[in-house]
C-alpha positions in Angstrom: -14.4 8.4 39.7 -11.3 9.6 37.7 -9.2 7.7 39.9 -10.8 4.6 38.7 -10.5 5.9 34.9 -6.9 6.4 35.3 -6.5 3.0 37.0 -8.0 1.5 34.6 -5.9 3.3 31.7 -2.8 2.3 33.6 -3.7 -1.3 33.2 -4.3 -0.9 29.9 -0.7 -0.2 29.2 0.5 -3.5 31.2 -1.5 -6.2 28.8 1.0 -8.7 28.4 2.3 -8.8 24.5 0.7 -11.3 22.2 1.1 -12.5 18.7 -3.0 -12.5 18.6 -4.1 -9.0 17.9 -7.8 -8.7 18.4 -8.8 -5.6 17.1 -12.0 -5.1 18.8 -13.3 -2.0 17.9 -12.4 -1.7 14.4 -12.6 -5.4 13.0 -14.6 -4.0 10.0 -12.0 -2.4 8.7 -10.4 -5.9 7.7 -11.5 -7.7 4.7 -14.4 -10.4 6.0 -13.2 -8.8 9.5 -10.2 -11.9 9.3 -7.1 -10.5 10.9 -4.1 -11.3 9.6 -1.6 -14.0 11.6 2.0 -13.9 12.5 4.4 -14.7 15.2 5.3 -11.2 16.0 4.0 -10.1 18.9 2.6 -6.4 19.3 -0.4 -3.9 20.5 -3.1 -3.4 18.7 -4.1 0.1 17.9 -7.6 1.3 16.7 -8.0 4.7 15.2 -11.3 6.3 13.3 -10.1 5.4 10.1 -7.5 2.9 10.3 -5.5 -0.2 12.3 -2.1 -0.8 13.3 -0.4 -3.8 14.9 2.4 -2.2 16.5 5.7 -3.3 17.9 6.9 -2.6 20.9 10.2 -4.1 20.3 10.9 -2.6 17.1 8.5 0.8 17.7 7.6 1.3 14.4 4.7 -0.7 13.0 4.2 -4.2 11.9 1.1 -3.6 9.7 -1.4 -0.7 9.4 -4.8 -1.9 7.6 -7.0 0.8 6.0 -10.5 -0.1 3.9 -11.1 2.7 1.0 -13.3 3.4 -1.8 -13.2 5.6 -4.9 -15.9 7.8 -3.6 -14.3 8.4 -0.2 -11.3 9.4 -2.0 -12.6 11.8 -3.9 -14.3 13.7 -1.6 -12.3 17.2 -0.4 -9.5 16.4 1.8 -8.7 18.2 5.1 -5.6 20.4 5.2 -2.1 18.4 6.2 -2.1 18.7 9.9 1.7 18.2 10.4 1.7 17.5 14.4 3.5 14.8 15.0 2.8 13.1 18.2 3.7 10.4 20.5 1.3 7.4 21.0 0.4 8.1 24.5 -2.0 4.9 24.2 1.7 2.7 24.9 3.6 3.1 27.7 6.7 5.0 27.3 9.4 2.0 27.3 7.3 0.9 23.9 6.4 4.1 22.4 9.0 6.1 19.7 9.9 9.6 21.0 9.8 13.0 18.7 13.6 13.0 20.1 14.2 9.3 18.3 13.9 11.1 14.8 15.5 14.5 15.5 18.5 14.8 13.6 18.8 11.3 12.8 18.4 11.6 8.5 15.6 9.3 8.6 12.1 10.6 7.9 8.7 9.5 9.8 7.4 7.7 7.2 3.4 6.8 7.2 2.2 3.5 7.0 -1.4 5.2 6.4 -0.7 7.7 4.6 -1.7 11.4 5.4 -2.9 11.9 1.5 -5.5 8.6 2.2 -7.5 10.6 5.1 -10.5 12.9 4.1 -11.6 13.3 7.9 -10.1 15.9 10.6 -9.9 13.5 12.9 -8.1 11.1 10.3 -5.5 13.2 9.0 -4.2 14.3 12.7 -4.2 10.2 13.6 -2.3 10.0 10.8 0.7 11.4 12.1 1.1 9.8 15.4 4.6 7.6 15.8 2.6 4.7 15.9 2.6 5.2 12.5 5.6 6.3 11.4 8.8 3.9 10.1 12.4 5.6 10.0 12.1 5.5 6.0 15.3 7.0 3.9 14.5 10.9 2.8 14.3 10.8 -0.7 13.1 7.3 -0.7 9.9 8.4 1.0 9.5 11.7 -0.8 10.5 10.2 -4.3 9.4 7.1 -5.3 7.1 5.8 -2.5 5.2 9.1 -2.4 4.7 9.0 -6.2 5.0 5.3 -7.6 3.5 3.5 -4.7 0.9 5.5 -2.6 -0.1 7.8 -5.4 -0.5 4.9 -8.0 -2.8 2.9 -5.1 -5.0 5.7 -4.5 -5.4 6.1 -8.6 -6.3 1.9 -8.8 -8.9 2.8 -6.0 -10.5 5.7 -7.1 -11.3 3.8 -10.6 -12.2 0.2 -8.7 -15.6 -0.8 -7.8 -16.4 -0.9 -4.1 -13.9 -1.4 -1.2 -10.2 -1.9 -1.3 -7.9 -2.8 1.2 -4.6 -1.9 2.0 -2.2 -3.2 4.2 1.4 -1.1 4.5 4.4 -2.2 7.1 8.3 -2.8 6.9 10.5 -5.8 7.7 14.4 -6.1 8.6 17.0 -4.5 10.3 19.1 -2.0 9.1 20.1 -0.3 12.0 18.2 2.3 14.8 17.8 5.4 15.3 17.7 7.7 18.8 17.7 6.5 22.4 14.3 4.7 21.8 16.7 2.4 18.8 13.7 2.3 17.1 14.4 -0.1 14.3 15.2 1.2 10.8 13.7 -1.6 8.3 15.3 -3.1 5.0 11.9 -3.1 2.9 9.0 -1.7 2.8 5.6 -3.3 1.6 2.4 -2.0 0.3 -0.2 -4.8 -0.4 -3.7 -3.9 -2.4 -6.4 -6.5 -2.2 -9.6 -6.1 -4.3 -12.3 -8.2 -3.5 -14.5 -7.8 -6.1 -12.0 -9.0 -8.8 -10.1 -11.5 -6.1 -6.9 -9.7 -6.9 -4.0 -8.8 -4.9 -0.6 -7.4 -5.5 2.1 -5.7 -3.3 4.7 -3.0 -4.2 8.4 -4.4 -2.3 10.7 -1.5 -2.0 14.3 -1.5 -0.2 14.3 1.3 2.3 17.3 3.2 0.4 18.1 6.7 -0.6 18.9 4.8 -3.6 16.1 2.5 -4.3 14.5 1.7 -7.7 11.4 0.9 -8.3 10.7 -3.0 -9.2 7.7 -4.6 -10.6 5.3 -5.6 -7.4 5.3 -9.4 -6.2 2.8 -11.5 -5.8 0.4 -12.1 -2.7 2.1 -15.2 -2.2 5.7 -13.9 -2.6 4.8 -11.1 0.2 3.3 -13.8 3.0 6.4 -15.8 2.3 9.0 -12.6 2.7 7.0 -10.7 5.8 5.7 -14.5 7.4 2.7 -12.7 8.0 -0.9 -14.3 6.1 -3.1 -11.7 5.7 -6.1 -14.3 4.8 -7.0 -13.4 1.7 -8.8 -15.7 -0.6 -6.9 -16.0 -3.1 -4.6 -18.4 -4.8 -1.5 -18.4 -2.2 0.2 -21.5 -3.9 1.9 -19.9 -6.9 4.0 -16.7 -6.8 3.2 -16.0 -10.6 0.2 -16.6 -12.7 0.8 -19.5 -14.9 1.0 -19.4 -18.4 -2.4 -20.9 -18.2 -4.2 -18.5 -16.2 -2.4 -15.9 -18.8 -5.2 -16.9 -21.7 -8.2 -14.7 -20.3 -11.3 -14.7 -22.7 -13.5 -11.7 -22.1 -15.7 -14.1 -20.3 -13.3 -15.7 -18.0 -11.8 -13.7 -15.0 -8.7 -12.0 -14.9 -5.9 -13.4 -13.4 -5.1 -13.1 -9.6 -2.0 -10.9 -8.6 0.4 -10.7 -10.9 0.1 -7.9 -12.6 0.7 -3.9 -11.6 -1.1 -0.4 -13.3 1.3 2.1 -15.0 -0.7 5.0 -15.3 -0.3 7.5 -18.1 -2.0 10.8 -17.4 0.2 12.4 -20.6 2.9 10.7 -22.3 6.0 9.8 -20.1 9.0 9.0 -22.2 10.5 7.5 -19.3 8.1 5.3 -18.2 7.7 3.8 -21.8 11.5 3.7 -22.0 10.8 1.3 -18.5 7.9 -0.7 -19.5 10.2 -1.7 -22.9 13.4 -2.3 -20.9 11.5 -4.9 -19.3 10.2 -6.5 -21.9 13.0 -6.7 -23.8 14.8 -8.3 -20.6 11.8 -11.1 -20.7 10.5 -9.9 -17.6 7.0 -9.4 -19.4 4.6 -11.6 -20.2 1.5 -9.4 -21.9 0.4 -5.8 -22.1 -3.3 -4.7 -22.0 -3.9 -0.7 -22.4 -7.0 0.5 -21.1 -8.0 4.0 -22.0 -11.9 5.8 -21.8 -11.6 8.9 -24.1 -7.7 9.4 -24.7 -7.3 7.1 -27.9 -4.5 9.0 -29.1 -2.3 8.6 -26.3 -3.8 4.9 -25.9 -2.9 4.5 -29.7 0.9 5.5 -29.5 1.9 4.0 -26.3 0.5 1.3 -28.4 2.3 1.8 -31.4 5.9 2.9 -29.5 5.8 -0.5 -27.8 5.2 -2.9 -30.3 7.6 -1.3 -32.4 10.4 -1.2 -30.1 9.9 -4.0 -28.3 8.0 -6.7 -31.1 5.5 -7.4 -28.2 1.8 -7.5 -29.6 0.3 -5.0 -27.0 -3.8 -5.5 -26.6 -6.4 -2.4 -26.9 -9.4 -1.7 -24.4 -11.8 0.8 -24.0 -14.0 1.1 -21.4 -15.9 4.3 -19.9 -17.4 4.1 -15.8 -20.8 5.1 -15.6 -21.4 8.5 -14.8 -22.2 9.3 -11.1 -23.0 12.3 -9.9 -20.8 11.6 -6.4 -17.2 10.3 -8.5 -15.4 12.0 -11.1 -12.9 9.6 -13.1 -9.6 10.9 -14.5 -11.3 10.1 -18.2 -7.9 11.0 -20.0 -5.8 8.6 -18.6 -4.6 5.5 -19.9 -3.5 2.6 -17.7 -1.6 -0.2 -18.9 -1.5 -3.2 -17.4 1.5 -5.0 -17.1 1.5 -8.4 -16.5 5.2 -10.2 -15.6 6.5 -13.1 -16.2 
């Protein structure tokens, strides 16, 4: 009978492309199990605790989808495998090669991050090329590491119930190896929130150089990617209108729109940020959020209402104590909301 298995592992490999991924064995791992549509075609790739539409053209992929939740995240993570591997799920024509990276300055960036996985079998999925996007060096160890992936996993570790995140990479910038596995302009990381109907998306250019940028809206990420991730919410406008801006504690916050600076002490430079913004009328409102730290809470509030004549708002609010999820009760988050 293992002829017949590897027969039917060879045909596997010879499915003709398509630009409607089906995802069949891990559909729940998509909010309301709706997979997101575009005209790119690619393979789709189920792992244990992750997806990735994959293309074979570019070798890199198009998406990766992960669902997480505070308590999943703060349970004790595996140790970083570090074995990179080749997919050997795609034929070799459509796979990227160890050899495609080797010496050419570009790291093998995760889509799914490694940091996200708290299974065995997770973390050593984690670092197949399937994965992986040529991503510049310090770009990937510097501000994507620690303003993008570790902010997300902050939001979700505080958030009730399931987020999703979708990560991928659009453009041309070049290639890299014999493979020419493409090197993308951008980078995107999109964080959807169904409880609260929110999405955002962090849109970073895939420089040495880079400099990190206020996220864009849901509707500003389907429009630069052309892929609609079907989520429900309000697609039309890329910005929250002034009206939507005038939340009464009974009303519901606004969708997209805004992005979490977390303060876990005080960061000059991150104040020095949040007021360069404002001052350029990039901002339209502050909220700072804080549980037991109202000193801290108090003097970022202070420092940017003085310096930047903005009337900052004050929140406090403590999560229930659970005996599964710790919270990080001495930061402050303030939530920035542009124009």
């Amino acid at each position: 009978m293992k002829w017949l298995a590897h027969l039917l592992l060879f045909g596997t490999l010879w499915v003709p492309l398509s630009a409607s991924a089906l995802f069949e064995q891990c559909i729940d791992l998509f909010p309301a199990q709706q997979i997101p549509s575009t005209t790119q075609v690619g393979r789709d790739l189920c792992f244990d605790d992750f997806a990735i539409y994959y293309s074979p053209l570019d070798k890199k992929p198009i998406y990766t989808v992960e669902k997480l939740n505070g308590e999943q995240l703060q349970a004790p993570h595996p140790r970083r495998s570090n074995q990179f591997y080749e997919e050997s799920r795609l034929r070799l024509t459509e796979r990227a090669l160890l050899s495609d990276y080797r010496g050419s300055g570009y790291d093998r960036g995760h889509n799914v991050p490694a940091g996200d996985m708290t299974q065995e079998r997770g973390m050593a999925q984690s670092f197949s090329l399937a994965n992986m996007m040529p991503q510049a060096r310090q770009n990937n160890q510097g501000i994507w590491a620690k303003r993008v992936e570790e902010p997300t996993r902050m939001y979700i570790k505080r958030a009730q119930g399931d987020i999703y995140v979708f990560t991928g990479s659009v453009g041309q910038a070049g290639s890299i190896g014999k493979g020419k596995v493409t090197v993308p302009s951008h980078l995107f990381k999109l964080v959807y929130d169904p409880t609260k109907r929110m999405a955002w998306a962090h849109w970073v250019e895939n420089t040495d150089e880079a400099q990190m940028s206020p996220p864009i809206s849901y509707a500003e990420l389907v429009q630069n990617t052309g892929i609609d991730f079907h989520l429900p919410v309000d697609a039309t406008e890329n910005r929250p209108s002034k009206q939507s801006e005038r939340v009464t504690p009974h009303s519901p916050p606004p969708v997209g729109g805004w992005y979490p600076v977390f303060f876990d002490e005080y960061s000059k430079e991150k104040v020095a940020a949040i007021i360069a913004n404002i001052k350029a009328g990039r901002v339209s409102s502050v909220q700072i959020q804080y549980d037991r730290n109202a000193e801290l809470a108090q003097k970022l509030l202070q420092e940017i209402q003085t310096q930047s004549l903005m009337q900052a708002t004050l929140s406090q609010s403590s999560p229930p104590n659970s005996s599964t999820v710790s919270y990080e009760r001495n930061r402050v988050t303030l939530i920035v909301r542009p124009k």
